[in-house]
C-alpha positions as CSV (number, residue, x, y, z in Angstrom):
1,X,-121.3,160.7,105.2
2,X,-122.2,164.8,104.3
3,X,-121.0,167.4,106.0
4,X,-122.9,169.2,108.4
5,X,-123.3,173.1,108.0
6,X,-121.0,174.4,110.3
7,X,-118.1,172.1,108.8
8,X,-119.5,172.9,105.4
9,X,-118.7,176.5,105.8
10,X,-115.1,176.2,107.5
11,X,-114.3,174.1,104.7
12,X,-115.5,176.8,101.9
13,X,-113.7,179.5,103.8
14,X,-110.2,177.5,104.4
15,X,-110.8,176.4,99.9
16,X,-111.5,180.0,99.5
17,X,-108.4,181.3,101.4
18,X,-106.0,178.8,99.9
19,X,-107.7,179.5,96.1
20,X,-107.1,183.3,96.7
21,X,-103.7,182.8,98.7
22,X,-105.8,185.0,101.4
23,X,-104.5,184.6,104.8
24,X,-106.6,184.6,107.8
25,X,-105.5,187.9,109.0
26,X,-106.8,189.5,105.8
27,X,-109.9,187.8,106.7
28,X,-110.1,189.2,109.7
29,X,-109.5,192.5,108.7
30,X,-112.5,192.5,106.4
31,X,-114.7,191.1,109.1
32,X,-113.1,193.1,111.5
33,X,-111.9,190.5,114.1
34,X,-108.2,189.3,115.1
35,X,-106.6,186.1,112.9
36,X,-107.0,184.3,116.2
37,X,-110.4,184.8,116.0
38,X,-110.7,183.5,112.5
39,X,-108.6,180.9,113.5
40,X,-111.0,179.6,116.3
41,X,-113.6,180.3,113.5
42,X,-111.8,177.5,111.4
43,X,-111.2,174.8,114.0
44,X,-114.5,174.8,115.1
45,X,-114.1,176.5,118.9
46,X,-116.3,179.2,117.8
47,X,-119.1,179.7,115.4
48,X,-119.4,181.5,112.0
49,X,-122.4,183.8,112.0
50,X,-124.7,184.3,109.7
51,X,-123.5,188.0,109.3
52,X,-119.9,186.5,109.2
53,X,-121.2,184.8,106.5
54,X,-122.8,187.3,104.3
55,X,-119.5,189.0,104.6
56,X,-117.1,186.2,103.8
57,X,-119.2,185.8,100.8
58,X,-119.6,189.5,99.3
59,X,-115.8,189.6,100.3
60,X,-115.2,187.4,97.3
61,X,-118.0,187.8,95.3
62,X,-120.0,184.6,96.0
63,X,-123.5,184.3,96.8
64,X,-123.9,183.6,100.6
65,X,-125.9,179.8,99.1
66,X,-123.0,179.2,97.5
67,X,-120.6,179.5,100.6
68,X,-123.1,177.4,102.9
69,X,-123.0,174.7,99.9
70,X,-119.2,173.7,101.0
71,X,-115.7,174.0,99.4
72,X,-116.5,172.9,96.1
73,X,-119.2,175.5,95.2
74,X,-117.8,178.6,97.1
75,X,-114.5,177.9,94.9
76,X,-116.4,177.2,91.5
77,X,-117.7,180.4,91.9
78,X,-115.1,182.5,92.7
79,X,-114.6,184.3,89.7
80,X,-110.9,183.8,87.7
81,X,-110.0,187.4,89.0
82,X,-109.8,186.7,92.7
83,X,-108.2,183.6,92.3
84,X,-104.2,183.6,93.2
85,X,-101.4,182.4,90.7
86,X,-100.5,178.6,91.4
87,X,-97.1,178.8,92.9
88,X,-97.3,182.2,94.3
89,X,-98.9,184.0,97.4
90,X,-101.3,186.7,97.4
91,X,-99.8,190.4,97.2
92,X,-96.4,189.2,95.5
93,X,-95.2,190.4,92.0
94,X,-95.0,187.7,89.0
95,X,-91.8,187.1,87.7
96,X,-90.7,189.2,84.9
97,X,-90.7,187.6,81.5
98,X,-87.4,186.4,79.8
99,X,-86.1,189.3,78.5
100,X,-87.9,191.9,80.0
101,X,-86.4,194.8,81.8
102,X,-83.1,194.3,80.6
């Protein structure tokens, strides 16, 4: 069974997030709403606009086409640069090397 668009783009934004270790409040901050607003966003109580979406996709650098095309797309072509560390959030410091600052 596909996706329909609505879920299609709550499922790019929620791979984007976790792929960039983005919360939703920093979400909301770019599109200028409250992380309970994104969060009603994401479970489908309120609607992603079309404007939302032109700005969830320039946030990361993604064609809006590719955000409407679901999870997998958005994330393919988020670009190596915005994507997070495996292990560690968003905004943190990696772990100095062995060695280093000693």
């Amino acid at each position: 069974m596909s996706m329909g668009l609505e879920e299609r783009v709550r499922s790019a934004v929620a791979a984007l997030l976790y792929a960039t270790g983005e919360s939703q409040s920093a979400l909301g901050a770019v599109l200028g709403v409250s992380q309970a607003q994104v969060s009603r966003r994401q479970r489908g109580t309120a609607a992603w606009t079309l404007a939302d979406c032109e700005a969830v996709a320039a946030h990361y650098g993604i064609d809006v086409l590719e955000l409407l095309g679901g999870p997998t797309r958005a994330t393919e072509a988020l670009s190596s640069a915005r994507r997070r560390i495996p292990g560690h959030q968003a905004g943190t410091r990696r772990p100095a090397a062995a060695g280093e600052g000693t």
